[in-house]
VMD Tcl script that draws the C-alpha trace (Angstrom):
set ca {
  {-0.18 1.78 25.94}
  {-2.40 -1.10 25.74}
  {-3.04 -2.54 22.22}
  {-3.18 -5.65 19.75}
  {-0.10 -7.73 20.61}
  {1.42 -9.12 17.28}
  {-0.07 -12.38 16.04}
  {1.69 -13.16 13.13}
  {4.76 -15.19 12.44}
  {7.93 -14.03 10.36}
  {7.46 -15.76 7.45}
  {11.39 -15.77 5.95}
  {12.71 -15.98 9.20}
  {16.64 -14.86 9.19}
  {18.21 -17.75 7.04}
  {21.17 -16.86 5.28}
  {18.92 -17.07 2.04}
  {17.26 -14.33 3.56}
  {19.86 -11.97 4.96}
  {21.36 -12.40 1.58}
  {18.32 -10.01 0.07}
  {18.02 -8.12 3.43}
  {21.74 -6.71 3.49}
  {21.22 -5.54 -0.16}
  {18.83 -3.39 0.45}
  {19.69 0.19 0.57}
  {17.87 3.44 0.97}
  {18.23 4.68 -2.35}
  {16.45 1.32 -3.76}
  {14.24 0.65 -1.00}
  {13.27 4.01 0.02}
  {13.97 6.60 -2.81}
  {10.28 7.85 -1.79}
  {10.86 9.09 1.28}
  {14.20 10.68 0.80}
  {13.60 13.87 -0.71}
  {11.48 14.34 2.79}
  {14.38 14.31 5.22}
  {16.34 16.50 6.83}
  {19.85 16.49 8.16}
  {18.53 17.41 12.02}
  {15.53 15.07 11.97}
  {15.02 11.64 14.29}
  {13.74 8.91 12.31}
  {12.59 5.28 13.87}
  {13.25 2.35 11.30}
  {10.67 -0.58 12.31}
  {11.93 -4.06 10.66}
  {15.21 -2.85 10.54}
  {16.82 -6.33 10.09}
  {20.57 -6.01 9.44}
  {20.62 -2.51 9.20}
  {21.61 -1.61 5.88}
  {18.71 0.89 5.09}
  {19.39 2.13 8.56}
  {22.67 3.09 8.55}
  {22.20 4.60 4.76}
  {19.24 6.85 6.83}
  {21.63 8.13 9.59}
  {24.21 9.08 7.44}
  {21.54 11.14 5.47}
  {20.87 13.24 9.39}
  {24.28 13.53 9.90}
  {22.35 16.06 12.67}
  {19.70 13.93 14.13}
  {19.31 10.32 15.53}
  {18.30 7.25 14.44}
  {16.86 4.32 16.17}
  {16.31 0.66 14.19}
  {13.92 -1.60 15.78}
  {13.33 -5.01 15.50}
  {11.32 -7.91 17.20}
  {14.15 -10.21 16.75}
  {17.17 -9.82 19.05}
  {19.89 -11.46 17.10}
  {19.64 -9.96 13.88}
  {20.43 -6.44 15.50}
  {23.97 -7.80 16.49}
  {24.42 -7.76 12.83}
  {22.69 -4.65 12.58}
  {24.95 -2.51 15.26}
  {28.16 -4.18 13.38}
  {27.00 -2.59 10.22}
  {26.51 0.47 11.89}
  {30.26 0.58 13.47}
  {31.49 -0.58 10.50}
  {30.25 2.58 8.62}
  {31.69 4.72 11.60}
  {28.01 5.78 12.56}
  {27.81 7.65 15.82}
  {24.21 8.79 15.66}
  {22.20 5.40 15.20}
  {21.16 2.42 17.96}
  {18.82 -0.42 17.95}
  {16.43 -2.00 20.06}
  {13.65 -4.68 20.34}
  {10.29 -3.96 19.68}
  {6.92 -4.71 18.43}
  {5.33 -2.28 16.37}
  {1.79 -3.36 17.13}
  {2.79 -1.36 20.95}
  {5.92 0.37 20.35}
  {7.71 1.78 23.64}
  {7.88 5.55 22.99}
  {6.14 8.24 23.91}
  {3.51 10.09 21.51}
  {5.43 12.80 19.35}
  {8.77 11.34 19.75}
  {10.17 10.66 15.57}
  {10.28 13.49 12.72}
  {10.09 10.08 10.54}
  {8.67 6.71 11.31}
  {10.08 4.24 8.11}
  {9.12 0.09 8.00}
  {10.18 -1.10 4.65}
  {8.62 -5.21 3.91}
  {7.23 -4.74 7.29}
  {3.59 -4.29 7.22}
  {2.82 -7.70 5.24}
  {4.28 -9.94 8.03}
  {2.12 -8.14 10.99}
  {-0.91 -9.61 12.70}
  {-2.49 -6.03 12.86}
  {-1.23 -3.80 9.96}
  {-3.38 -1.24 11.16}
  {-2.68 -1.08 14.64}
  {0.72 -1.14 13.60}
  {0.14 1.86 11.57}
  {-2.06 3.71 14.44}
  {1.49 3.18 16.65}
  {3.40 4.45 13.99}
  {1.33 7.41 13.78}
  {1.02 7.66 17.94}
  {4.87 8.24 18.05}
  {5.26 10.37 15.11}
  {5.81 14.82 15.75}
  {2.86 16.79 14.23}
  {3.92 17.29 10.66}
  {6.19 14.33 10.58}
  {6.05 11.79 8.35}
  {4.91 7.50 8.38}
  {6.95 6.09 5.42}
  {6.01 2.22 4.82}
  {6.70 0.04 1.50}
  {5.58 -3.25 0.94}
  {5.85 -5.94 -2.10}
  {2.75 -7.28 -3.69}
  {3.49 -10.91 -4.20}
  {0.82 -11.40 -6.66}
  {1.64 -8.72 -8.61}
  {5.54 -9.97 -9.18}
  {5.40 -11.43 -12.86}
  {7.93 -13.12 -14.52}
  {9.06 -14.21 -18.23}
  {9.56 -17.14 -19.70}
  {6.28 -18.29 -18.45}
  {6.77 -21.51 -15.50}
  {4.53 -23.55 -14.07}
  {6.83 -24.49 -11.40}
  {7.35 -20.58 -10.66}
  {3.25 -20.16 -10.57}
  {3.58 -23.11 -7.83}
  {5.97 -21.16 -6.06}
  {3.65 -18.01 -6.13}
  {0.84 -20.45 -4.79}
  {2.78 -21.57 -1.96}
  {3.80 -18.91 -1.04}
  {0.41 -16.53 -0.04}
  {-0.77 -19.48 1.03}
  {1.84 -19.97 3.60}
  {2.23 -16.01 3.95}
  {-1.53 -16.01 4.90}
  {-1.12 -19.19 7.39}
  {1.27 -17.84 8.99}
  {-1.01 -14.68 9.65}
  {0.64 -11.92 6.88}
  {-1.07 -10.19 4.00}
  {1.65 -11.03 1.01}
  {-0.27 -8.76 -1.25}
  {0.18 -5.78 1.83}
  {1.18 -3.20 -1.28}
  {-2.05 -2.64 -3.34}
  {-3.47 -2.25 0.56}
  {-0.97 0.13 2.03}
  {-3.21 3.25 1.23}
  {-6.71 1.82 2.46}
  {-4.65 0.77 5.75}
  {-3.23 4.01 6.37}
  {-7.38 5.51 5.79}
  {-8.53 3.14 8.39}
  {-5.68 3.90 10.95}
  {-6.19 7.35 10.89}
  {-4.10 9.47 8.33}
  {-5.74 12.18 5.71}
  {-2.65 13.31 4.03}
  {-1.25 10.61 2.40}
  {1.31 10.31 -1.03}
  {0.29 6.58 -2.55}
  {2.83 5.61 -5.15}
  {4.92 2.44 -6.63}
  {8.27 1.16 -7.41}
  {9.70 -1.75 -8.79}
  {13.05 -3.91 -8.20}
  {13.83 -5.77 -11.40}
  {16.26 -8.47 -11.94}
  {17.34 -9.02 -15.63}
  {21.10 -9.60 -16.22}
  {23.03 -13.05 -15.79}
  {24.48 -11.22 -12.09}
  {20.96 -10.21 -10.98}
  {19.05 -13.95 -12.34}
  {22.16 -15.63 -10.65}
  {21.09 -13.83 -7.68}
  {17.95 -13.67 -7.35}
  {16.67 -17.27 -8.63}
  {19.61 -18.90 -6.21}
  {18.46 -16.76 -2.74}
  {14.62 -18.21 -3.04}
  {16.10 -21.22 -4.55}
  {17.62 -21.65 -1.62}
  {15.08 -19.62 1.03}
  {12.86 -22.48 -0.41}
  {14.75 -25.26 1.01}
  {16.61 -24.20 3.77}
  {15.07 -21.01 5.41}
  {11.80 -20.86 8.15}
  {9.54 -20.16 5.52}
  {10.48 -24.15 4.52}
  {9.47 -25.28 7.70}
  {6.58 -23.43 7.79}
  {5.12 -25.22 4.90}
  {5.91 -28.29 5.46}
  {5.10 -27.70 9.14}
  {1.43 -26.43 8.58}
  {0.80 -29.32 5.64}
  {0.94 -27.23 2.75}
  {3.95 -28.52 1.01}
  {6.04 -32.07 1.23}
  {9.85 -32.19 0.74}
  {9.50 -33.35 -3.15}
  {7.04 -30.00 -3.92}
  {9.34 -28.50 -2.23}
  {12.60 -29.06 -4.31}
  {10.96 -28.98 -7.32}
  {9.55 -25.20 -6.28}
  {13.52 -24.88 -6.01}
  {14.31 -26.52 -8.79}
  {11.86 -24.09 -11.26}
  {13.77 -21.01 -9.78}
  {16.98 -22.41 -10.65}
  {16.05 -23.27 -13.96}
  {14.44 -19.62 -14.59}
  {17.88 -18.12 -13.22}
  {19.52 -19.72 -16.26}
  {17.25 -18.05 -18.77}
  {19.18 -15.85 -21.08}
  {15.87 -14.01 -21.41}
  {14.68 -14.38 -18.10}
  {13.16 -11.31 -16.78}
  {11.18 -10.89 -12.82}
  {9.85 -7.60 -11.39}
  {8.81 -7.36 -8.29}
  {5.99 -4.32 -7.54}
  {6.16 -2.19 -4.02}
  {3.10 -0.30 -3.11}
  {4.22 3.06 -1.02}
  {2.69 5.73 1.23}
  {4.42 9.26 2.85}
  {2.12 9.87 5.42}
  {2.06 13.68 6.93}
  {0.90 13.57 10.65}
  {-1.75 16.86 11.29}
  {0.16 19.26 12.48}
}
mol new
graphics top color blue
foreach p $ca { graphics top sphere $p radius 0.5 }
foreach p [lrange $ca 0 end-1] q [lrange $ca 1 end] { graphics top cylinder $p $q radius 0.2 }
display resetview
């Protein structure tokens, strides 16, 4: 069907620094929402399904259905599939695909799930109208996004605040909404959907193994991953801003008291049946 191509770019891109948080991500702390909702016969589409770690924790939960995870980006699904195999999951495959026009027909998924999807889209809802298009009466949309300004942090850091800075404004350049949670249920209004679930979860990262973590992946996303070259590319940040960015998350990671939460806005949408 005809309909807003994506405009946005992929902010992260698929650094190492990023796959590092992607392939950590799991249903049961990305998508404990949605999982009291599923079914063991039902056929869920996973938009954004980057290395497939959420996806292959969602077919083994319809150990009678399908699965399909889509992504616009053909050579993180290599890594996807060989997470797949590696679980011995029969009943999942992957494909390319923009979620602004998604190829499949109207009615096709008991579930449609994009988790840290929606804030990187040119059209979140268009993206949300074609999430709805391919979804069975009575299925469900399931999308969760972060809300980058409300993450919050402790002890206080100006260089962290810079990092916050830089990053919706780069987020924003680069055509995303970085705040997407807080907006998730206002989209899913506007796109269509009456019978919507709004609610919120948090990751938090506390002990020495998570601050380790954590402060050392956007340490690193800062210096080495696309969202570098995006700001330096589009003139919003130099190489010293940007190693000193790096430099404050290091130095937070260290904090015997360091503390970061991160807030997810989520919606359970129920097509009309």
């Amino acid at each position: 069907m005809p309909g807003t191509r994506e405009t946005a770019v992929y902010t992260h891109g698929h650094h190492e620094s990023v796959l590092r948080s992607h392939t950590w991500r799991t249903a049961a702390n990305s998508a404990a929402y949605l999982l009291g909702s599923l079914k063991p016969h039902m056929k869920i589409l996973d938009i954004g399904c980057g290395p497939g770690t959420i996806t292959a924790d969602l077919a083994a939960l319809v150990p009678d259905g399908h699965v399909t995870g889509a992504d616009r980006a053909p050579g993180v699904l290599e890594q996807a599939r060989a997470t797949a195999a590696g679980r011995g999951l029969t009943n999942v495959d992957f494909t390319v695909a923009d979620v602004h026009a998604l190829d499949h027909p109207d009615d096709t998924f008991c579930v449609v799930h994009a988790h840290q999807v929606l804030q990187h889209v040119g059209d979140p809802v268009q993206a949300l109208r074609e999430m709805r298009r391919v979804t069975r009466p009575g299925g469900y949309v399931a999308v969760r996004d972060s809300d980058y300004a409300a993450m919050t942090w402790y002890p206080a850091s100006a260089g962290m605040d810079d990092w916050l800075d830089l990053y919706r404004t780069v987020a924003r350049a680069n055509g995303g909404e970085p705040d997407a949670g807080r907006r998730l249920k206002a989209w899913a209004r506007e796109a269509g959907f009456t019978d919507v679930t709004a609610t919120s979860a948090t990751w938090t990262f506390s002990t020495a193994e998570e601050r380790a973590w954590w402060s050392a992946l956007w340490a690193d996303r800062t210096l080495a991953s696309a969202y570098a070259d995006r700001a330096v590319e589009g003139g919003h940040a130099d190489a010293g801003r940007l190693r000193a960015v790096s430099g404050a998350w290091r130095e937070w990671g260290r904090q015997e008291d360091g503390w970061f939460a991160v807030l997810h806005g989520e919606i359970l949408c129920r097509k009309d049946a």
